[in-house]
Structure formats: C-alpha cells, structure tokens
C-alpha positions as a Markdown table, in Angstrom:
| # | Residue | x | y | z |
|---|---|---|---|---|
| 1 | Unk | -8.2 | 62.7 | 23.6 |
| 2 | Unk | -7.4 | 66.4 | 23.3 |
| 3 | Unk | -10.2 | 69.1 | 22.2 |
| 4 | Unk | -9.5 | 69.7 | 18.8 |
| 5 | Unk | -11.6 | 72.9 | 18.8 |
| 6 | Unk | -9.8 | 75.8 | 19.9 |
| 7 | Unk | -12.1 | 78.7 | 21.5 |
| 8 | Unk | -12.2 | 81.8 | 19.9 |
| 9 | Unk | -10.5 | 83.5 | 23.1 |
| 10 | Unk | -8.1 | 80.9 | 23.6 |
| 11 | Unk | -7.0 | 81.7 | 19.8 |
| 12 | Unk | -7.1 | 85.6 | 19.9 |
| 13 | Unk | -5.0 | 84.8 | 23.3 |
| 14 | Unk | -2.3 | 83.0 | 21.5 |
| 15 | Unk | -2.2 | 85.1 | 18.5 |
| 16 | Unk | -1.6 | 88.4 | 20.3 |
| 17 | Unk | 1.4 | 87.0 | 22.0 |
| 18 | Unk | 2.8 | 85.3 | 18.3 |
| 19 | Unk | 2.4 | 88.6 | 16.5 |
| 20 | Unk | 4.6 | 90.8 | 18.4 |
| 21 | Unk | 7.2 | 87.8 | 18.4 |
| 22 | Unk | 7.2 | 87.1 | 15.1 |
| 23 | Unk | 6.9 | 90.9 | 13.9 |
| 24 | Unk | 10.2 | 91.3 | 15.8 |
| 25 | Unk | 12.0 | 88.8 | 13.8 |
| 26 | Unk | 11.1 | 90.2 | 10.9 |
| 27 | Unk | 12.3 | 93.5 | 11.6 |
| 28 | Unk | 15.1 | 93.8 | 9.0 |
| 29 | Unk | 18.0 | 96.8 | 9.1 |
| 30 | Unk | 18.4 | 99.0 | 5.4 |
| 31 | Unk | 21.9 | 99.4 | 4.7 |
| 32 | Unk | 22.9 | 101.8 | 2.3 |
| 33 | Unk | 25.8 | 101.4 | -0.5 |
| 34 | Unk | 27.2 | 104.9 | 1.4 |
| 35 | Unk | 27.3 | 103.1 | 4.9 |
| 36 | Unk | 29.8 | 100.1 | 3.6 |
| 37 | Unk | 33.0 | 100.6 | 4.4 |
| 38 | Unk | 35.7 | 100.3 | 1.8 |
| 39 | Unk | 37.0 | 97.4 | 0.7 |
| 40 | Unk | 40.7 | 97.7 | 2.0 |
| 41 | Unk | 43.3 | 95.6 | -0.9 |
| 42 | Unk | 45.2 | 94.6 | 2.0 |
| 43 | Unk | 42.2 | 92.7 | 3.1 |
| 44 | Unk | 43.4 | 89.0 | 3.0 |
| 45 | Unk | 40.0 | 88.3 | 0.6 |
| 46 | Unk | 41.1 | 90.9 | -1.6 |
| 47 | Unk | 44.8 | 90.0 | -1.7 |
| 48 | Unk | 43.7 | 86.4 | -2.8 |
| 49 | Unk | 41.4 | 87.9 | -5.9 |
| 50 | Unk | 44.0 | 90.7 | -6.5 |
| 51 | Unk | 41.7 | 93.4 | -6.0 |
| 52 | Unk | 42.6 | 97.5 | -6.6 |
| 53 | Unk | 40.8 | 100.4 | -6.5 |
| 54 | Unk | 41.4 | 100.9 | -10.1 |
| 55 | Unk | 41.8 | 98.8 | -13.3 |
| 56 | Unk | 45.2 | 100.5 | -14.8 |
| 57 | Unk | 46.4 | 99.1 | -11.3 |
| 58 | Unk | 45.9 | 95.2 | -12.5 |
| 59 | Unk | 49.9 | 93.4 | -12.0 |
| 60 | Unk | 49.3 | 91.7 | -15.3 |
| 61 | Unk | 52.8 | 89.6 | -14.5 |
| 62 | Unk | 50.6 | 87.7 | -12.1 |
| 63 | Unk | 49.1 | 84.7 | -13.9 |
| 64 | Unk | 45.4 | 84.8 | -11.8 |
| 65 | Unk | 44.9 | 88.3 | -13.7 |
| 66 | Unk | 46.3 | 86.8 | -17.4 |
| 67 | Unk | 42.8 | 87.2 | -18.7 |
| 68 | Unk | 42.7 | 90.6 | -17.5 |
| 69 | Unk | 41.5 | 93.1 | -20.7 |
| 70 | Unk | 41.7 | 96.7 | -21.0 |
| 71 | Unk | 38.3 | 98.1 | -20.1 |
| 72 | Unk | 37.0 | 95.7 | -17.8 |
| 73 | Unk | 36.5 | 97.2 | -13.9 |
| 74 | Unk | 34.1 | 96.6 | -11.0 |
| 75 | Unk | 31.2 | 99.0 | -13.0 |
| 76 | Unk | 30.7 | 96.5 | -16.1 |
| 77 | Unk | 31.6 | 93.1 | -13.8 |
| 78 | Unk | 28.2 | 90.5 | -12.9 |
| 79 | Unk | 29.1 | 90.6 | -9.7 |
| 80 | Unk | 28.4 | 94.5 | -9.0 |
| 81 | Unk | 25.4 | 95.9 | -7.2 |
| 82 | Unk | 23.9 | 99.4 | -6.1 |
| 83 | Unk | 22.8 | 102.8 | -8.0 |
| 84 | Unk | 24.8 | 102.8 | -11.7 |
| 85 | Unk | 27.2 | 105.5 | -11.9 |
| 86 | Unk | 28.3 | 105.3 | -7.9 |
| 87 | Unk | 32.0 | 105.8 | -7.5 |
| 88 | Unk | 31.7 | 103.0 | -4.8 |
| 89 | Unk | 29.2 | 100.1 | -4.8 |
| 90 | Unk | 28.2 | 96.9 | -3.1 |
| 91 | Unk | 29.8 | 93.5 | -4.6 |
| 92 | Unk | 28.7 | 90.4 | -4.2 |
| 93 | Unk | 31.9 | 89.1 | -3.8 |
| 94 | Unk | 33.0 | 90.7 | -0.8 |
| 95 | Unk | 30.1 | 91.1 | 1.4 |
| 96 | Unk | 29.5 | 94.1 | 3.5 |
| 97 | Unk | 32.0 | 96.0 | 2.1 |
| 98 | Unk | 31.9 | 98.6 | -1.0 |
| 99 | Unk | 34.7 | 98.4 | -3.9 |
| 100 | Unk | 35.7 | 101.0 | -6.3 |
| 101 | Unk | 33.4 | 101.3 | -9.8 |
| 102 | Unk | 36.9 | 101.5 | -11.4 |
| 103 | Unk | 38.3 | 99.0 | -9.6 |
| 104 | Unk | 39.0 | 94.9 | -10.5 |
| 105 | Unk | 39.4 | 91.9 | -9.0 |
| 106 | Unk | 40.3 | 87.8 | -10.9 |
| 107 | Unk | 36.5 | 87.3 | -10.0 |
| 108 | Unk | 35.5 | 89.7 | -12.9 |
| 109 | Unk | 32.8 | 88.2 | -15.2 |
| 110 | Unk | 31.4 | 90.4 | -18.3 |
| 111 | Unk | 27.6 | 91.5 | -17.6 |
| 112 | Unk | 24.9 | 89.6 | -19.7 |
C-alpha cells in the first residue's frame, strides 16, 4: 500500500514544477478591435450572409435580405461587440475579423 502522506518537500517539489506549467497555459494574448483585419465581402462567410460595408448597400432583390429595414446596420445588431461608436468592431459572427458599424449582414437581430 502506497504512503498516503505526502512530505512537505516532496509537495513544495512538485508544486514548483506545476506552477510554471500551468502559469504558461494560462497566459492569454489581448487582441484589440484595431488589430482585426477587415472583414473582406468577398469572403465566402460573408458572401453567404450577404455582408457590405454599409447598409444602403443591402441587394434587397435577394430573398435572404427580404426582411431587411431601413436603419438597421452592424452598430444596432445583437451580434456586435467592441467600444460604441467605433467605425469598425468585432462580430460575433465572423470571428477574428472586424465589420463596418454601418455595415449589414442576413444575421442581423435588433438589440434587447
């Protein structure tokens, strides 16, 4: 049977080798709205939620953007993130990339 009690060096041995591991998987990058890159409408994710950089843009022929309404655009969609009043934020649609505040996409969804 094994010693259950584990020696006060014998801990402090195990837990300096654990903290430096663990503290380096932690270690987590800041990314800044400024640092995205643009979210290109010729990207295929944007093509297939008919993004544009700005709302008066919005091919209203095209049944996915039928329920499109003067007014809405990225700024006052759920789905926006970052500092209010940025010309270009984060989305949580398209991950890792920035899209216009006046922009709109068929993803567009009124803020509570």
């Amino acid at each position: 049977m094994r010693d259950e009690n584990i020696s006060r060096r014998n801990f402090l041995k195990s837990l300096a080798v654990a903290v430096p591991a663990g503290s380096a998987l932690l270690q987590v990058e800041v990314v800044y709205a400024a640092d995205l890159p643009k979210l290109d409408p010729a990207d295929p994710a944007a093509k297939a939620l008919l993004y544009v950089h700005d709302a008066a843009d919005v091919d209203t022929s095209n049944p996915m953007a039928a329920r499109f309404e003067a007014g809405q655009n990225c700024a006052n969609c759920v789905q926006i993130q970052g500092e209010d009043g940025a010309e270009w934020r984060p989305c949580g649609i398209f991950p890792g990339k920035s899209v216009a505040a006046a922009g709109w996409c068929s993803v567009w969804a009124p803020m509570p």
